[in-house]
C-alpha positions in Angstrom: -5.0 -15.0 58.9 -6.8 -14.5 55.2 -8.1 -10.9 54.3 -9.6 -10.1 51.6 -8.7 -8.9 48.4 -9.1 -4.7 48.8 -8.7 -2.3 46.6 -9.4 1.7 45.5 -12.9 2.0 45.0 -11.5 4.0 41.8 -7.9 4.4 40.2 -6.1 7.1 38.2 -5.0 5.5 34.9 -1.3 5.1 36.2 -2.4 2.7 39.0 -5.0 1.2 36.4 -2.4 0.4 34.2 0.1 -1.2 37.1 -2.9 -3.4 38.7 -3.3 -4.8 35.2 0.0 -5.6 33.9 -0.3 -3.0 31.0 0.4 0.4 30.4 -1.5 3.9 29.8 -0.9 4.3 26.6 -1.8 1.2 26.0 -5.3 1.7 27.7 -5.5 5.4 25.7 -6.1 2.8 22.6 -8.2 0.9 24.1 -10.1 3.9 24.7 -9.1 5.2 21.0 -10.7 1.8 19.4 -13.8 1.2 21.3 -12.8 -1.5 23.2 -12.8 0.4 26.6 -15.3 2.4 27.5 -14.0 6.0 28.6 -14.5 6.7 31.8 -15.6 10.3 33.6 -12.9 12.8 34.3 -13.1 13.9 37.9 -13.1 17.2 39.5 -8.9 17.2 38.5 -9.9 16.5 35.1 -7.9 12.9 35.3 -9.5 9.5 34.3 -11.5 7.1 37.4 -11.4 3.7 36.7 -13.8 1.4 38.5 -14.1 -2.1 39.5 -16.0 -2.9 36.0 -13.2 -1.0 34.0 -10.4 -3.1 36.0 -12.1 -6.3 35.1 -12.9 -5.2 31.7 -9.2 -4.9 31.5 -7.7 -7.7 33.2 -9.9 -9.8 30.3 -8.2 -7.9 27.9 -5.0 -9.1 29.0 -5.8 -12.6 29.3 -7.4 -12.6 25.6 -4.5 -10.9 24.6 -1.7 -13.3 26.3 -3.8 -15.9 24.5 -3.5 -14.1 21.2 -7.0 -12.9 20.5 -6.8 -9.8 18.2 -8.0 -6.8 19.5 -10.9 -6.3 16.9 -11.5 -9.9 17.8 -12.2 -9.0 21.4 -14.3 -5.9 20.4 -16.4 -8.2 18.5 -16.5 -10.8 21.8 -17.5 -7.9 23.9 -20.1 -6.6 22.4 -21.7 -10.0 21.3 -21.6 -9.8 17.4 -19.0 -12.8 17.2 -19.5 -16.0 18.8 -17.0 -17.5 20.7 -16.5 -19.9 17.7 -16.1 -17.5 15.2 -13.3 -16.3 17.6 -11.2 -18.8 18.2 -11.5 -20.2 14.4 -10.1 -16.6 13.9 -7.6 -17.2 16.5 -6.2 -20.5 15.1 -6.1 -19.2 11.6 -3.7 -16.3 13.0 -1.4 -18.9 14.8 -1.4 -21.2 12.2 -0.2 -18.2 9.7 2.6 -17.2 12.9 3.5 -20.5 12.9 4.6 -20.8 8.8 6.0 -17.0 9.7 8.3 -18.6 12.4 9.2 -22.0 10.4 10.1 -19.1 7.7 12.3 -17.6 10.1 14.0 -20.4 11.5 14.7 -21.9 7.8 16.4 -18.3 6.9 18.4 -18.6 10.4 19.5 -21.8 9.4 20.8 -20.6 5.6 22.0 -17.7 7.0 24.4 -19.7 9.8 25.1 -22.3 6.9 25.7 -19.6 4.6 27.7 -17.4 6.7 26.4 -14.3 4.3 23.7 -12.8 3.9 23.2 -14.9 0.9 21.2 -16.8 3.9 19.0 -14.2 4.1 17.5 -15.0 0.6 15.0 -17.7 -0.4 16.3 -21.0 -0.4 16.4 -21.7 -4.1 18.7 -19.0 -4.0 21.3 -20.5 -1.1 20.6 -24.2 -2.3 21.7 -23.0 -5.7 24.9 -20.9 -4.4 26.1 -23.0 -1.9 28.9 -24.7 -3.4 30.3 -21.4 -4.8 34.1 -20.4 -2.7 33.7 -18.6 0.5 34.2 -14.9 -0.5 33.5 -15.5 -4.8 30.1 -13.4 -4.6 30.3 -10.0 -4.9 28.3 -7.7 -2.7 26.8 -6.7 -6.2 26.2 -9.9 -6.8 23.8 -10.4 -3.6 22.3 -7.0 -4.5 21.4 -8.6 -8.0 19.6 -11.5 -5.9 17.8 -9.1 -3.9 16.4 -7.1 -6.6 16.1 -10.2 -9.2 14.0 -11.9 -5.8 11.7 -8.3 -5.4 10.8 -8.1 -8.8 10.4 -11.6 -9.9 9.9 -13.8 -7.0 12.2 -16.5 -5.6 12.1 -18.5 -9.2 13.5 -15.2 -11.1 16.2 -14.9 -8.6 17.2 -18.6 -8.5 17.5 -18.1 -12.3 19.7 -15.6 -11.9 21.5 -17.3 -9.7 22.8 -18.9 -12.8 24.7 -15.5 -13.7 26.3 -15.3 -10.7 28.2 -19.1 -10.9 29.1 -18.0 -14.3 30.4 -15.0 -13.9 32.5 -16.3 -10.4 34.5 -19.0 -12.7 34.8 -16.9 -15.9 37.3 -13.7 -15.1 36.7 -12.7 -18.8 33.0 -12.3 -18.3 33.0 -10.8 -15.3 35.5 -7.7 -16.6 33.2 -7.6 -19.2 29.7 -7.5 -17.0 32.0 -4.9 -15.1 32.9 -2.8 -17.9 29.3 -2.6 -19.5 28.0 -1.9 -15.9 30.2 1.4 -15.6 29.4 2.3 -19.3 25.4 2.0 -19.0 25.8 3.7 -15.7 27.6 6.7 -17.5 24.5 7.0 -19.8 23.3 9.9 -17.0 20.7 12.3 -17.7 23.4 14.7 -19.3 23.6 11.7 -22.0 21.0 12.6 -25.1 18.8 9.3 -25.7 20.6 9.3 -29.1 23.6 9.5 -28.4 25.8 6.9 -30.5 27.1 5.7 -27.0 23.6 4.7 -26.2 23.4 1.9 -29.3 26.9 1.3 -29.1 26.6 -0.4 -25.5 23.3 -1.8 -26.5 25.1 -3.7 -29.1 27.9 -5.0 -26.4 25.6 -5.5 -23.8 23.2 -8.0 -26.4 26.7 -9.7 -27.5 27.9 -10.0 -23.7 24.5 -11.6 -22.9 24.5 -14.3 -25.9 27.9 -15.0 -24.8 26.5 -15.8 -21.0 24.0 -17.5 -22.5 26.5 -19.9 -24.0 28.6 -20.3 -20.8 25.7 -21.0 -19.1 24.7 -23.5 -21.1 28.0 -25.3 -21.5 28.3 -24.9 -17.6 24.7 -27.1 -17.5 23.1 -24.7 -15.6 20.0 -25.2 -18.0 18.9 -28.7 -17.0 19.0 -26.9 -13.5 17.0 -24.2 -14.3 14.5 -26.5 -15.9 14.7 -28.5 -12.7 13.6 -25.1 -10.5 10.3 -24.8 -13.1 9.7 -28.1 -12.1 10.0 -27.6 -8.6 8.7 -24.3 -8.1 4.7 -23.4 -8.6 6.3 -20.6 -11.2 2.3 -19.5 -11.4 2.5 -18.4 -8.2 5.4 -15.9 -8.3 7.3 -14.8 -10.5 6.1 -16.3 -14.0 3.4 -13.1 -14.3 6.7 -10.7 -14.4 8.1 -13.0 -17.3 6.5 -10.9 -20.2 7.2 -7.6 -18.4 8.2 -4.9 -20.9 11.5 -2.8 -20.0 9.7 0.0 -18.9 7.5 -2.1 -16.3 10.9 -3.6 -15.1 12.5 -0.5 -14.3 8.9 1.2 -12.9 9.7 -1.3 -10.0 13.5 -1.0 -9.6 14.4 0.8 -6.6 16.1 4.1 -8.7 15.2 5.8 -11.8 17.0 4.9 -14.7 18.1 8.5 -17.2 16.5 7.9 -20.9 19.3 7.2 -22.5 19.5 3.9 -20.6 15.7 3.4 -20.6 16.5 3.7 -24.5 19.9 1.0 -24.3 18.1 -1.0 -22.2 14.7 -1.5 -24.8 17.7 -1.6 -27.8 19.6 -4.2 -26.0 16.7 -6.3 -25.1 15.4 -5.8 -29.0 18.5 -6.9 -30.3 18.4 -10.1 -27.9 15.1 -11.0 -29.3 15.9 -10.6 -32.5 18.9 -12.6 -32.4 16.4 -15.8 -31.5 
């Protein structure tokens, strides 16, 4: 024998909640954001929800199993979007989850191939690595991506990627990069900008990088990087960074740099310039 669907002629917000597959704090912020009306408080000072409120409701949940924003169904509700104007909304918001996910599978798939988190970088940065030994990138290294990828887009750290195959099949470079790296981060805010330490390192630092320069070219990592300008929309990211002075650079590092390497940084970079 059928019977018919019964129910409370009104519900505490607990049993409001259950009966539509959600939770009360959920429905607080449907309250918060307009998109439930709040109902009276009884004599106990709770919340009565009625059969209009439970409907009200259980639409909410089927627009938002079917991915409707929630301003999306404020709008619906009270009639100032069309249905059309909806769901155009709607695909435009899968369409962007969709590229999201394919993003996230194709950095799943580096990241297995990679077996690092080199994966976890774009992949003109893991195309570019890829042949390097298991275990010849540095954890520094990978930090240097990171940063390089942050600041310049996937293009700037791709390029740089160029630093780190040099420096994984040249042991002289790489004592050297090392060396320089402990001296510039000596150059602490106890250092005077002046300090004949300051130019001294600038001076290394401008020879160590005409020196790269040269390995990098007589690796043939050029006629790759040339290939990555070709491939890559470089107006689109990165190529807006390119004429960035030293003092923009650092702004968007993620630590402060003391003056006195602000001031080896600008002479090393002057120097560099000079030099071509």
């Amino acid at each position: 024998m059928d019977f018919p669907l019964a129910m409370p002629r009104q519900v505490k917000i607990g049993g409001a909640a259950v009966f539509a597959g959600t939770t009360p704090r959920a429905i607080r912020h449907y309250h918060a954001i307009g998109l439930l009306p709040e109902p009276e408080r009884g004599g106990d000072g709770k919340r009565r929800y009625g059969y209009d409120d439970m409907i009200r409701l259980l639409w909410i949940r089927k627009m938002a199993d079917a991915g409707i924003s929630l301003e999306d169904m404020r709008t619906a509700f009270d009639g100032t979007r069309t249905i059309d104007k909806t769901l155009e909304r709607l695909e435009e918001t899968l369409a962007a989850q969709e590229a999201a996910l394919q993003r996230r599978r194709g950095a799943l798939h580096r990241l297995r191939e990679a077996g690092s988190p080199l994966g976890l970088l774009s992949s003109l940065v893991a195309d570019r690595l890829r042949e390097l030994p298991e275990g010849t990138l540095r954890p520094t290294d990978l930090d240097n991506l990171l940063v390089a990828e942050r600041i310049f887009g996937p293009l700037g750290s791709a390029l740089q990627a160029s630093v780190c195959i040099v420096l994984a099949g040249d042991a002289e470079l790489r004592a050297e990069a090392d060396r320089l790296d402990a001296g510039e981060a000596a150059l602490d805010d106890s250092v005077d900008p002046h300090d004949p330490r300051v130019e001294e390192i600038a001076v290394q630092r401008c020879a160590f990088q005409q020196a790269l320069d040269q390995a990098i070219d007589a690796a043939g990592l050029e006629e790759a990087e040339g290939e990555l300008f070709d491939l890559y929309d470089a107006d689109l990211k990165g190529e807006e960074n390119s004429s960035m002075s030293v003092l923009e650079v650092a702004g968007k590092m993620p630590y402060d740099f003391s003056p006195a390497r602000l001031r080896c940084m600008e002479l090393a970079i002057a120097l560099y310039v000079q030099d071509h």
